[in-house]
N, C-alpha and C positions, 0 to 999 in steps of 0.2 A: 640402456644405462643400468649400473649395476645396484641392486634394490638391496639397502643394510637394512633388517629388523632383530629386533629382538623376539626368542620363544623362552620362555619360563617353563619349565619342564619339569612339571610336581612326579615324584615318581624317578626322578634322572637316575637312582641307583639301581635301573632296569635290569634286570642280564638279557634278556631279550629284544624286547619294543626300543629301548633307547637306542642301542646299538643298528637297529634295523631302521630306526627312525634317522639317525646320522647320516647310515650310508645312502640312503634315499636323500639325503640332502645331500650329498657330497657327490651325485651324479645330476642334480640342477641343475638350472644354466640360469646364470645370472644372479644369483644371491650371494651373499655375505653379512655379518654381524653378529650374535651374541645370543649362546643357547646357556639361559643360566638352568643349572640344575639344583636341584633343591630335592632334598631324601630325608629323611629321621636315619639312614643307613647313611654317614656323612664320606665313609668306607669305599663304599661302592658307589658314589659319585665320582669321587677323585679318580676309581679303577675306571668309569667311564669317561672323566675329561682325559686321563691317559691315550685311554682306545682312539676318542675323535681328536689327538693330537696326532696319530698315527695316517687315521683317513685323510687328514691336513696333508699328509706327506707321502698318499698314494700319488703316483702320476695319472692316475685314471680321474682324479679329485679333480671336479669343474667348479665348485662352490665352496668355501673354503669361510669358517666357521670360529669363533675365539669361544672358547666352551669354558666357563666361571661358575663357582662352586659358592653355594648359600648356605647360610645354618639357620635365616627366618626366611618364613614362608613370604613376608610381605615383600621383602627386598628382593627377592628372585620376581618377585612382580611386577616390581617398580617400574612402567615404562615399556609394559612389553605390547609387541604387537598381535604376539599369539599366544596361547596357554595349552599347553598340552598334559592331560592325567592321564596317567599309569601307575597303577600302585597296586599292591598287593593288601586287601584288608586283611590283616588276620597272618597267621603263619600258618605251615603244612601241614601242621598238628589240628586245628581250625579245619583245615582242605577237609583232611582226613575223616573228620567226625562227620561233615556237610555231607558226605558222599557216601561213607559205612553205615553209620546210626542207623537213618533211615530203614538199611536192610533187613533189621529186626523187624521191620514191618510190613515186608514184603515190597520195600520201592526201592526199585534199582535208577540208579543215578552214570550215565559215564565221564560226566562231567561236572555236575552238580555246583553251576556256578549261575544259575540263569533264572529258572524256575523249578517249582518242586519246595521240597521242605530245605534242601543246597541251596538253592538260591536265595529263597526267604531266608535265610540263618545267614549267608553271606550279605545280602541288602541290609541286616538288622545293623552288620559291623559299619557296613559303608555309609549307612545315610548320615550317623552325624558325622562323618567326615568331610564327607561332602558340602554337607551343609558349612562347614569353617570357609573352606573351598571358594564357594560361591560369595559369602559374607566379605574374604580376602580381595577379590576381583571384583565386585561391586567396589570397594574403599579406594582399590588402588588401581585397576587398570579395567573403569568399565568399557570401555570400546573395545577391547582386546576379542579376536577373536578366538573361540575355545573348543578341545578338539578331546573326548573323550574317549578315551581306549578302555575302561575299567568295568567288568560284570559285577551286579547285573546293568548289562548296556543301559537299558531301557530308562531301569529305577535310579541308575545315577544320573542321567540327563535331567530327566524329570525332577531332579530334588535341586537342580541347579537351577532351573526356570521357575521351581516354588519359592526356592528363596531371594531369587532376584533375578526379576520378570523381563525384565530389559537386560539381560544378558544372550549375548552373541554364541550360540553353542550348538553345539551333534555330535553325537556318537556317531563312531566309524568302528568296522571290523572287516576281515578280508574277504566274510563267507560271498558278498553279494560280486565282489570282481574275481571270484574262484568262479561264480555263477557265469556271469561273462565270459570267461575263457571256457567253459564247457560250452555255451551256446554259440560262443566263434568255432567251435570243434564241431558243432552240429550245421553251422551252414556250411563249413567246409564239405565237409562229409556228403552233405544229401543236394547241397545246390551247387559244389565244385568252388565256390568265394570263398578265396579267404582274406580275412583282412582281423585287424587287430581290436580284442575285448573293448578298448574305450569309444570303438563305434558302435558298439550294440549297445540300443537302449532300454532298461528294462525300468518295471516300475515294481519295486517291491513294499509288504506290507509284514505287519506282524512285529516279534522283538525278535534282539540280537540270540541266534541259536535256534530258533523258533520263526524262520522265514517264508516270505513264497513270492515267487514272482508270477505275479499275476497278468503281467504283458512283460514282450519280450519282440523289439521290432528291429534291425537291420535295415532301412530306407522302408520299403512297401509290403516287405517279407515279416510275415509273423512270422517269429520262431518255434513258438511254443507249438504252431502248428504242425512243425516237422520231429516234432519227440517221440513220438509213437513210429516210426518208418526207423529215427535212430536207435531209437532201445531196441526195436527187435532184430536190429543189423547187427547189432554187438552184445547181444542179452546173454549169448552163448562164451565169448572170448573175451569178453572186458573190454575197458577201454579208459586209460589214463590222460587226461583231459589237458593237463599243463601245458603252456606256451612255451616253444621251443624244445619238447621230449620229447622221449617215442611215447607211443600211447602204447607199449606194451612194455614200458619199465615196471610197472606194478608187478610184472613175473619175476626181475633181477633185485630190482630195489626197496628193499623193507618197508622203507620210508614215503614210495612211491603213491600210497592211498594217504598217510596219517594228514594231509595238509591242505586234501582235495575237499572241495565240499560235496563237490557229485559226481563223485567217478562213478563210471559204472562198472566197474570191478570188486563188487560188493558178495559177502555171501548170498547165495542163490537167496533165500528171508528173507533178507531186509531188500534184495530189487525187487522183488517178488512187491514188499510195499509200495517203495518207492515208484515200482512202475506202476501201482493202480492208481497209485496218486496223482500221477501224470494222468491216467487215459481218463479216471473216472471225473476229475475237477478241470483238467485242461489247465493245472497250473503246474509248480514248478515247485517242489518242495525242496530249501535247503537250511543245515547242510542235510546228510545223510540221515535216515532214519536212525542209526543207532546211537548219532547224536540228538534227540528228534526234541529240541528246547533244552538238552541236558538231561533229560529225564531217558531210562531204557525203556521202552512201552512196551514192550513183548516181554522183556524178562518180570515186568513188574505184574504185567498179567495174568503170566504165568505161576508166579507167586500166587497173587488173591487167587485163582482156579484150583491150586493145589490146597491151600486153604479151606476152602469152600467143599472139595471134594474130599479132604481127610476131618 
């Protein structure tokens, strides 16, 4: 039977996450009902209930969606089943400072949206938002369940459980099923199985950007056992990890590493980490070192060294 909910979609004026969050609903099977969107950009909701009126009228479309546009945050609430955040705290100008500043002081950032002095400075913009947020879905939809896309992952989860403790919520982001499809790559590889990332079960810890999978099992098969046999079968040629590519798109395709969390087509440095960090802990660090929590730890090191030595 076919299941109508409603999601409230703080953030709906996405250019990314929304849109990627549509088409991923509009390849379901069995849903239908009401994705309200609710933005302070009232602009770029409407440009995206446009988009998902389009995905409505893919023939690929199995789940099919009535997308309604808010200007109060409560009323895009009102009744909903699920709450999804994506939002940008701050503008590029904000980015900018989170991620340069810092470098007067010898700390390199490639992302600077997690931890570091980037991430504190973006967490400062986001918690009292969050905190409305939270306040909003307690009043109007406490059972709603709620699904956090917004850095720092961590510190916005955490401020929605501070301010109201019986709320239904988690952070999600794609490092840890990027992680998946690299360990479905490696039982291929060295045990000849293949079968699809959502059977590999892994157990990961840490925050968002700053991960590690600490188990990683296939039925009876550790995986994390066979990483040492696969890094040094491809330490030399790479290896592009995506479900359904070649794994030596990373030669043709620019784009081919920017979205992987562990390819092993890395500059010779940073596998060079990456692989000790595998042999010497036995675990599974992601994503890549040079995003290694958002923070660059080599360039920053090398900063304080150069410091230190001039």
């Amino acid at each position: 039977m076919e299941g109508k909910i409603k999601i409230a979609y703080i953030g709906g004026g996405s250019k990314l996450w929304a849109r990627t969050f549509m088409s991923d609903l509009a390849v379901a099977e069995n849903l239908s009902g009401e994705i309200a969107l609710y933005d302070i950009d009232m602009e770029a909701s409407e440009r995206n209930a446009r988009i998902g009126g389009y995905i409505n009228k893919d023939p690929r479309t199995k789940s099919k969606f009535e997308y309604r546009l808010y200007e109060r945050l409560e009323d895009s609430l009102d009744g909903a089943d699920f709450v999804v955040i994506s939002i940008l705290p701050g503008t590029f100008r904000e980015m900018r400072s989170d991620v340069h500043t810092p470098e007067k002081y010898g700390i390199y950032q490639s992302v600077g949206d997690t931890v570091g002095p980037g991430g504190i400075l973006r967490a400062m913009r986001t918690v009292p938002i969050y905190e409305d947020f939270a306040r909003a879905i307690r009043d109007t939809c406490p059972n709603a369940w709620v699904i956090n896309f917004t850095n720092p992952m961590s510190v916005c989860t955490k401020v929605l459980y501070d301010v109201f403790p019986g709320i239904k919520a988690f952070g999600c982001c794609h490092e840890v099923f990027h992680a998946q499809e690299f360990l479905s790559c490696v039982l291929k590889e060295i045990k000849g199985i293949n079968v699809h990332r959502s059977r590999i079960y892994t157990d990961a810890c840490g925050v968002n950007h700053f991960t590690w999978i600490t188990e990683a099992k296939y039925g009876n098969i550790d995986l994390l056992s066979l990483l040492p046999e696969f890094i040094d079968r491809f330490y030399e040629e790479g290896y592009f990890e995506r479900e359904g590519q070649d794994r030596f798109a990373f030669r043709t395709d620019p784009f081919a590493y920017g979205n992987s969390a562990n390819t092993v087509c890395l500059p010779r440095r940073e596998t060079v980490i990456w692989r000790s960090l595998c042999r010497t802990n036995g675990i599974l660090k992601i994503p890549r070192p040079s995003r290694n929590g958002s923070l660059d730890l080599r360039r920053s090191i090398s900063a304080r060294n150069n410091r230190l030595s001039g």
